[in-house]
N, C-alpha and C positions, 0 to 999 in steps of 0.2 A: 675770344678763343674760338666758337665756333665750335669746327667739325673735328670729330674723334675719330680716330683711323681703325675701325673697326675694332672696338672695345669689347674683349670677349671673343674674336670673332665673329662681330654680329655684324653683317651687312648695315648701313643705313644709321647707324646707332648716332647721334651727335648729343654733344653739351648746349644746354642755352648759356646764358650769360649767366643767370641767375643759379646756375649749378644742377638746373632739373636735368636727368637723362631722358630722350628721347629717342624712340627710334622710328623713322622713315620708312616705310613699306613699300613706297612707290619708289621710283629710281629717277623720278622727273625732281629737278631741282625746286628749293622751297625757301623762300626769304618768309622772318619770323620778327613781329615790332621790334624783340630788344637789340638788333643788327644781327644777330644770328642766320649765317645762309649754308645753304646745304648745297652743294654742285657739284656730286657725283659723275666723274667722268663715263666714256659707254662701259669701263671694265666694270666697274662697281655696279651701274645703274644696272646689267645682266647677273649681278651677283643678288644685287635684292631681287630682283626679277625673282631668281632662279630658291632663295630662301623660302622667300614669302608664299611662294606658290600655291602653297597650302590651304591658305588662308584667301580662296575661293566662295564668293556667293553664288548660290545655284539658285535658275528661277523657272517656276514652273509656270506656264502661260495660260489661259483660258482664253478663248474667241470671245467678245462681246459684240452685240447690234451697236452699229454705226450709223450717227443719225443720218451721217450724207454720203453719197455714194464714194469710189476712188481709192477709198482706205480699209484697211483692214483694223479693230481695234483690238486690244487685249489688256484682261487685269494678269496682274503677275503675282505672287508670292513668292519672298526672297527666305532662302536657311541658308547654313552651313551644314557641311553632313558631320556625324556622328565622329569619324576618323580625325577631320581637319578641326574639328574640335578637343579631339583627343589630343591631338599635335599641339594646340593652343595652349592648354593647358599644362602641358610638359615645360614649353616655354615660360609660362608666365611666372609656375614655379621656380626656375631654375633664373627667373632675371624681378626679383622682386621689387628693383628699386630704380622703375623706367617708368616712364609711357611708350601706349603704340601708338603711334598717328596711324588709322586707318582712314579708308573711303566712307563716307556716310552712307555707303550701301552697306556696308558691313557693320554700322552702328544699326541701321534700318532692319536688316536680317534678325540681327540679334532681338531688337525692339519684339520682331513680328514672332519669333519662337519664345515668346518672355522670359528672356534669360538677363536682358540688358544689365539690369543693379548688380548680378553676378561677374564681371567685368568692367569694373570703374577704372579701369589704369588704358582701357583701350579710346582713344579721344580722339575724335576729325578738325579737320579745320575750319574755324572762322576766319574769316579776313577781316583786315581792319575797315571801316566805313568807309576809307575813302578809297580803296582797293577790292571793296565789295563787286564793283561791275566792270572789274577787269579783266584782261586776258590772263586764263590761269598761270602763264607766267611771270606775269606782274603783280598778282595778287601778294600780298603780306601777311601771314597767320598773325593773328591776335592771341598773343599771351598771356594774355589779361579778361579773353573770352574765346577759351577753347569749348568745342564742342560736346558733349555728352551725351 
């Protein structure tokens, strides 16, 4: 079956095969082990764009000593602010029986404001081993080991 034509309204939203709802935050296309593919044309791909928005990590930067000349180094801390949190939240209520595929910056933020176990429906992707050190458009999410 594949992809669902905005279920709900929701940008990005697709079926797997196995019946789980997903939803797609990014608008870059997404092949998934059980042949499930996502290929959002550029109207869609600017309509999740333009959803997801919200759901912004902010990072604050710190200069560190670099051991060798040329470069500049920095540690970072990642959050989400209080609002697009807010905004998350309204969502997640209001679509209780999905996942979000996000970026693993956005599992990492959560991690680093210890909030992560508060959010188990939000999941990144793994590829499968043998699409591990591909080009991220040939990579294949692993269904069978999605991220947390």
């Amino acid at each position: 079956m594949g992809k669902l034509e905005s279920i709900n309204h929701i940008p990005g939203m697709l079926l797997l095969k196995n019946g789980t709802k997903v939803i797609q935050t990014s608008g870059h296309a997404a092949k998934f082990s059980d042949g499930t593919e996502f290929n959002p044309g550029p109207e869609e791909a600017q309509l999740i764009k333009e959803f997801w928005e919200f759901l912004n990590v902010r990072r604050d930067f710190k200069q560190v000593d670099a051991p060798l000349p040329g470069l500049k180094l920095s540690t970072s801390s990642q959050y989400i602010d209080k609002d697009d949190m807010g905004r998350l939240n309204k969502f997640l209520e209001n679509q209780p029986d999905c996942y979000i595929l996000v970026s693993f910056m956005v599992i990492a933020a959560l991690r680093e404001m210890g909030i992560r176990d508060k959010y188990p429906r939000l999941i990144a992707g793994n590829a499968t081993k043998e699409t591990s050190r591909s080009a991220p458009a040939d990579k294949i999410w692993d269904i069978e080991n999605m991220a947390y």
